[in-house]
C-alpha positions, 0 to 999 in steps of 0.5 A: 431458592427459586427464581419468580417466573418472567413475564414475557415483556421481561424476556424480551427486554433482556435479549439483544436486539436482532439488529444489534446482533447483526451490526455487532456481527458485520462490525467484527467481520469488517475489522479484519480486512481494514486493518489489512488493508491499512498494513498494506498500504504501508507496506504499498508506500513504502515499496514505491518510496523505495521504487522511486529512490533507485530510479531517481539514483538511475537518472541522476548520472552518477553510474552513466559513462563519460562521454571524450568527444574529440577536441580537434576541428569540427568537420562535417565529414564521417570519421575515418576507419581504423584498421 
């Protein structure tokens, strides 16, 4: 069997369109890097949620020492040394 020759409009309508080569192209170069960059802004905001627990846990007090101020009378006067 053999094939009836093309005419030269049938080969052209039967490759793809240069510019859909290059879109289809420049579509699977670019998925790569977005979906990098989606799964490191997760990451990113879970590591500054994180960030920002453990300050706030630094500044709520609970590891912070007691302060035992005197409960004598309120002089002006610089405390006296202990030998």
């Amino acid at each position: 069997m053999q094939s009836s020759p093309k005419s030269f409009s049938e080969l052209e309508s039967s490759r793809p369109a240069p510019n859909k080569i290059a879109s289809n192209l420049m579509l699977g170069m670019a998925t790569a890097p977005v979906l990098c960059l989606l799964t490191g802004s997760q990451f990113l905001g879970k590591l500054l949620t994180g960030l920002s627990q453990s300050s706030e846990d630094v500044f709520r007090g609970d590891r912070l020492p007691l302060l035992h101020f005197p409960q004598g009378s309120h002089k002006a006067t610089a405390p006296e040394e202990e030998f």
